[in-house]
C-alpha positions as CSV (number, residue, x, y, z in Angstrom):
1,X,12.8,118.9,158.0
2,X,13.7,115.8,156.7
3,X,10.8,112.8,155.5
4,X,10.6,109.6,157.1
5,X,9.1,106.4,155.8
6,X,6.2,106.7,158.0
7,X,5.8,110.8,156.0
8,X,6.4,109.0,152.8
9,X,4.5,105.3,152.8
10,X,5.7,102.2,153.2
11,X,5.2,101.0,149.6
12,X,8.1,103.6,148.5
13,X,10.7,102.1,150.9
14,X,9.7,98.3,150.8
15,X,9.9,96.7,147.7
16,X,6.5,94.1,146.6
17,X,8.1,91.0,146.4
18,X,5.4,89.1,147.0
19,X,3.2,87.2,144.4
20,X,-0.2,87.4,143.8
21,X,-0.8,84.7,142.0
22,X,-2.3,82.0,144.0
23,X,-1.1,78.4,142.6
24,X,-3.3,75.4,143.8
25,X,-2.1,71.7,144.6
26,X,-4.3,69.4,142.3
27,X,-6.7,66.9,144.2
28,X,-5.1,64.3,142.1
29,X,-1.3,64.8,143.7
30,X,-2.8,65.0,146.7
31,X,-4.5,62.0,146.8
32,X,-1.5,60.4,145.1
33,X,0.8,61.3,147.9
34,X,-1.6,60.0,150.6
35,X,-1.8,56.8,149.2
36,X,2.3,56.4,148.6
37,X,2.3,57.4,152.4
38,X,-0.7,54.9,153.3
39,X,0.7,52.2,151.5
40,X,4.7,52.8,152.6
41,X,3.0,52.2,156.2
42,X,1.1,49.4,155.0
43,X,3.9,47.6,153.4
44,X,6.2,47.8,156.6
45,X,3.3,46.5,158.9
46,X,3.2,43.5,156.4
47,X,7.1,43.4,156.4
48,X,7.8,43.9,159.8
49,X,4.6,43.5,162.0
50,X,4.4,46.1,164.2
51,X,7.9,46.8,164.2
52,X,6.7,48.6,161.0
53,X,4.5,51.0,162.2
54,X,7.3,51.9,165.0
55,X,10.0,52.3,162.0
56,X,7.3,54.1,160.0
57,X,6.4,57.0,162.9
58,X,10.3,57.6,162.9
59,X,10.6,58.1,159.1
60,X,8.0,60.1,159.1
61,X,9.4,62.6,162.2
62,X,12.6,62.4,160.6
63,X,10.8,63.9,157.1
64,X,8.8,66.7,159.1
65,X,12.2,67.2,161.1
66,X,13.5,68.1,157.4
67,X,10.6,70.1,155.9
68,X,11.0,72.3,159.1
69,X,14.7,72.7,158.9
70,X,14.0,73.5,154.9
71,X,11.0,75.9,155.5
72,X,12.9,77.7,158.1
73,X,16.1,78.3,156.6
74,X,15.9,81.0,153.8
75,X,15.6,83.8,156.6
């Protein structure tokens, strides 16, 4: 009779690739980054009225748009 993976464990047939190491974002990037975003919108609304704020919601969909198509690629 021959063994199957379920007879011999997962853990022999799948390698552990994943790591378990848990890396944190510092508060300090975080805050950085929501004030470069805060203050890109702010500086459009003062350059373009509320022109800006339309121009800025696209740039911004058009960034997630991209995240998504980068997070979703490797497989």
């Amino acid at each position: 009779m021959t063994m199957t993976t379920a007879d011999l464990g997962v853990a022999t047939a799948v390698a552990d690739t994943h790591d378990t190491d848990t890396k944190q974002v510092s508060k300090a990037s975080m805050y950085l980054l929501a004030l470069v975003i805060i203050g890109a919108a702010a500086a459009l609304v003062a350059t373009f009225g509320f022109g800006g704020i339309i121009l800025w919601g696209v740039g911004m969909t058009w960034i997630i748009l991209t995240f998504l198509v980068i997070m979703t690629a490797g497989g």
